[in-house]
C-alpha positions in Angstrom: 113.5 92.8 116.3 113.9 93.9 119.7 111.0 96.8 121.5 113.9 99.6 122.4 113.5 103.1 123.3 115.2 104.4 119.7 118.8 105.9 120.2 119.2 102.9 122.9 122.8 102.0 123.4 124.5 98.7 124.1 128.3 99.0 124.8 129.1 95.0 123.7 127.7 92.2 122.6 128.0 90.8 126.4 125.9 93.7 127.5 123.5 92.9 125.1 123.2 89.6 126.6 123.8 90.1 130.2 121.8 93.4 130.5 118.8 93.4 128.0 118.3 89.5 126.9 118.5 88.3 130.3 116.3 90.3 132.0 113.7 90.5 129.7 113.9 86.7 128.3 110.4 85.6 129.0 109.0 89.0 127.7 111.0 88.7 124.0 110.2 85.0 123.8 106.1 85.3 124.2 106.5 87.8 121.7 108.4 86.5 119.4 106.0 83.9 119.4 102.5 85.5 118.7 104.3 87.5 116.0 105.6 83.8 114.7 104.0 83.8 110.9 102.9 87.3 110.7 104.5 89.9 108.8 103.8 94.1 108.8 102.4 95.3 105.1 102.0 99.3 104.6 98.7 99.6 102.1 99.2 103.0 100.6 97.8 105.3 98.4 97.9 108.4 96.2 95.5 110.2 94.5 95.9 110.5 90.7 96.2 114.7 90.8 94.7 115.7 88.2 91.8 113.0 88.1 90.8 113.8 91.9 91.0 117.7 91.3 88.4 116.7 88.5 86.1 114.4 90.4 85.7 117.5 93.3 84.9 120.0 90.7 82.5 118.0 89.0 80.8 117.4 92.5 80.7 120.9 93.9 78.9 123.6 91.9 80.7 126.2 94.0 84.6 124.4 93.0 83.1 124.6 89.2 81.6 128.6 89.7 85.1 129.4 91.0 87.2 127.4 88.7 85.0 129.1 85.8 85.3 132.5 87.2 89.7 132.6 87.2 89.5 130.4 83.9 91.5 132.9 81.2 92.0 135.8 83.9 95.2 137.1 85.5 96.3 135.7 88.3 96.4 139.1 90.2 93.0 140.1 89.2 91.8 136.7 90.2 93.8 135.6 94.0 91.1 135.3 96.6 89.2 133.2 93.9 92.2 131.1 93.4 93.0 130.8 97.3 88.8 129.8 97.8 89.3 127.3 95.1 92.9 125.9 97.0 91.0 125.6 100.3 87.5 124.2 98.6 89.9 121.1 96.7 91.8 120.7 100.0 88.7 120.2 102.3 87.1 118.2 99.8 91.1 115.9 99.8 90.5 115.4 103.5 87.0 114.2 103.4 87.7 111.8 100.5 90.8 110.9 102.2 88.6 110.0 105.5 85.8 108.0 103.2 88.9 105.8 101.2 90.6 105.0 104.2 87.5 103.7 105.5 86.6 101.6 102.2 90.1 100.4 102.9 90.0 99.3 105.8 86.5 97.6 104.8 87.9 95.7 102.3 90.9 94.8 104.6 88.7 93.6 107.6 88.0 90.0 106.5 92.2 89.2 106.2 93.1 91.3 109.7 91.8 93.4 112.9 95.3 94.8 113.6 95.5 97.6 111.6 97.0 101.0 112.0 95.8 104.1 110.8 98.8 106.0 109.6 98.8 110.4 109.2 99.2 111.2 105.6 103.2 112.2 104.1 102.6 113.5 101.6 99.3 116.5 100.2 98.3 113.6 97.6 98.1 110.4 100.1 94.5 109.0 100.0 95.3 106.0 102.1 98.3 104.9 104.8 97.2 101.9 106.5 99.6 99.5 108.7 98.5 95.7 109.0 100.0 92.7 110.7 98.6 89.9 108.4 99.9 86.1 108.5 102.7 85.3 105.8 100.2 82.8 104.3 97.4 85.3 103.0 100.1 87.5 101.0 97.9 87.0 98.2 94.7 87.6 99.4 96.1 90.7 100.5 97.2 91.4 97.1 94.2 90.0 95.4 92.2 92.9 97.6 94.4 95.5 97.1 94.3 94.8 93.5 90.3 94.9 93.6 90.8 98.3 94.7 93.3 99.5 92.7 90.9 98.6 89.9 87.6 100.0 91.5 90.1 103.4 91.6 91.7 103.5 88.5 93.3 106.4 87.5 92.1 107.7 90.7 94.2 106.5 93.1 97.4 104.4 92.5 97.5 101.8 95.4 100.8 99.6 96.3 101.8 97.2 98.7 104.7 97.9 100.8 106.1 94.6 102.8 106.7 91.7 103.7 108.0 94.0 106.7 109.3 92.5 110.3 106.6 93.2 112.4 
């Protein structure tokens, strides 16, 4: 893996040598060499729908009032109701989003300090975390990831994405 501007073009393989290696030799090889051993992993996760839409209704008397009052009603009769209710659940996704990345990251801190907060893809992602991690510790990676998928069963579905070229 080389650091390139993306959409960089080399016209041969001599180019490659004579215009990028060359001249930035010293630079590739001290980084090649701290990254030596490490690997990237993506730690990601996604909230179980129907489970999380659950857990913030049960904790906000004002999700359960609305859900109550457009429970068996039309949907015409009942919109701005439904549209409070949408907004309520999707507030309440970012702040849990905020706390689990944050238990993450937690539970990641005694394997790695080079981490990398990454922006939810998706309206269901409750965590999207980037880490550099030595080869070696692959399991205790997955040993904590694990512990977490467990603590958030059928709340959040976790998975490891990597080993990954750093």
């Amino acid at each position: 893996m080389l650091p390139l501007r993306f959409g960089a073009v080399v016209s041969d393989r001599d180019a490659v040598v004579n215009e990028l290696l060359a001249e930035h030799h010293d630079e590739f090889a001290s980084a090649h060499g701290e990254l030596e051993g490490f690997a990237q992993y993506l730690i990601k996760g996604r909230y179980v729908e129907e489970s999380i839409v659950r857990e913030i209704v049960d904790e906000s008397p004002k999700a359960s009032a609305l859900l109550e009052s457009i429970r068996g009603q039309p949907e015409e009769r009942t919109r701005d109701a439904r549209i409070a209710l949408g907004e309520l659940i999707g507030h309440s996704l970012e702040d849990k989003l905020e706390t689990d990345t944050r238990i993450t990251l937690e539970a990641l801190s005694p394997l790695t300090d080079t981490v990398t907060v990454r922006e939810p893809t998706h309206d269901e992602d409750a965590v999207q975390i980037a880490i550099l991690l030595e080869v070696d510790r692959q399991d205790e990676l997955e040993q904590t990831v694990g512990d977490l998928a467990a603590r958030w069963d059928n709340r959040v579905t976790m998975r490891i994405l990597g080993p990954m070229a750093p």
